[in-house]
N, C-alpha and C positions, 0 to 999 in steps of 0.2 A: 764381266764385260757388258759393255750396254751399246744396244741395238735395238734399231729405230727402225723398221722395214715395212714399208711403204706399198703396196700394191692397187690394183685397180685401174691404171690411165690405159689410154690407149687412143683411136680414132674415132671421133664420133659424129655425127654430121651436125649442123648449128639446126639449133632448136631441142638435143639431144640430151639424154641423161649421161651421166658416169657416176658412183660410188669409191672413191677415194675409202682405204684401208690405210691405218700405221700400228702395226705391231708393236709393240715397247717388251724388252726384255734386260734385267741388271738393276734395275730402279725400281723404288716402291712409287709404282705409280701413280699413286692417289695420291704425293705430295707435290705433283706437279703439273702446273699450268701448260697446257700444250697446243699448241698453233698449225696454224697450217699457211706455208709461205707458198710464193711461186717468182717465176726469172725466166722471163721472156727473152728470146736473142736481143741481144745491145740494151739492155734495159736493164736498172738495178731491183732487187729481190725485195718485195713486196709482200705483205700481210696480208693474207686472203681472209682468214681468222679464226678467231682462238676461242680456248673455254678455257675457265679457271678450273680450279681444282674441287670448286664445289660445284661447278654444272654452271656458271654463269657465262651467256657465248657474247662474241661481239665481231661483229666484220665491218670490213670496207666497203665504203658505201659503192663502189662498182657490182657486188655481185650481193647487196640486201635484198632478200626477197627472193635469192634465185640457191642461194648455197645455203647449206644447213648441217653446223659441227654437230657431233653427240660424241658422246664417252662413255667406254662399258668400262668398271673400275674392274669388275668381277675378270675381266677377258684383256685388260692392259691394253687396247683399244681404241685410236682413236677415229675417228669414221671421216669424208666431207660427203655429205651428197651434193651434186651438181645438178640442177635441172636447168633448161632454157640458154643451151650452152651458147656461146658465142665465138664466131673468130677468135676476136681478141683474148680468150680466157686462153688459150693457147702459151703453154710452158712449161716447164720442169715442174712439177709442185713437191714441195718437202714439208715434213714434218717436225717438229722441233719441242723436246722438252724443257721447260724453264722452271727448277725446283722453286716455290712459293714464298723461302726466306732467301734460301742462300743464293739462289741465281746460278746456279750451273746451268751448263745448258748442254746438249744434248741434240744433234740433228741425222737425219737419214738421208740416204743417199741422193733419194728423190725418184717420181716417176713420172715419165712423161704425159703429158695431154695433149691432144692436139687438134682442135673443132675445123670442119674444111669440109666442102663437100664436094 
C-alpha cells in the first residue's frame, strides 16, 4: 500500500518560516520524481516544486528564492522549507510521487498552510 503523509503546516504569521515534511511508504522511493503542489480556495492546484530523482529541484517562479525542496532517499523523505511566507502562499499543499519512466503517480492528502496575522 503506498502512502504519501504529509506533515508540517499550520499558522504562521507573513514573513514566517514553516518546514513542510511528506513521508513516502510502498514505493522505492529513489525511483521517483517528487513535487510539491498547492490549491488555494477557487483557484486550480499548482506546482510549488519538485526534485527529480537525482536531486535536480526546480520551482515556480512565485516562491524562487523563498522555498527550498530536498530529499533524504535514506529516510523516504521529501522536505519544503518555506521562508518569507506570504498571505498568498496560503493553501492545502500536497505532495506527489511521479515514477521517472512509467509515470504513476501517487499523491497525499495534503496539509494545510495558512500565513495571516
Amino acid at each position: 500500500q503506498v502512502q504519501l503523509v504529509e506533515s508540517g503546516g499550520g499558522l504562521v504569521q507573513p514573513g514566517g518560516s514553516l518546514r513542510l515534511s511528506c513521508a513516502v511508504s510502498g514505493i522505492i522511493f529513489s525511483l521517483y520524481n517528487m513535487g510539491w503542489y498547492r490549491q488555494a480556495p477557487g483557484k486550480q492546484r499548482e506546482l510549488v516544486a519538485g526534485i527529480t530523482k537525482s536531486g535536480v529541484a526546480y520551482y515556480a517562479d512565485s516562491v524562487k528564492g523563498r522555498f527550498t525542496i530536498s530529499r533524504d532517499n535514506a529516510l523516504n523523505t521529501v522536505y519544503l522549507q518555506m521562508n518569507s511566507l506570504k498571505p498568498e502562499d496560503t493553501a492545502v499543499y500536497s505532495c506527489n510521487a511521479d515514477h521517472h519512466i512509467y509515470h504513476d503517480k501517487y499523491w497525499g492528502q495534503g496539509t494545510q498552510v495558512t500565513v495571516s496575522s
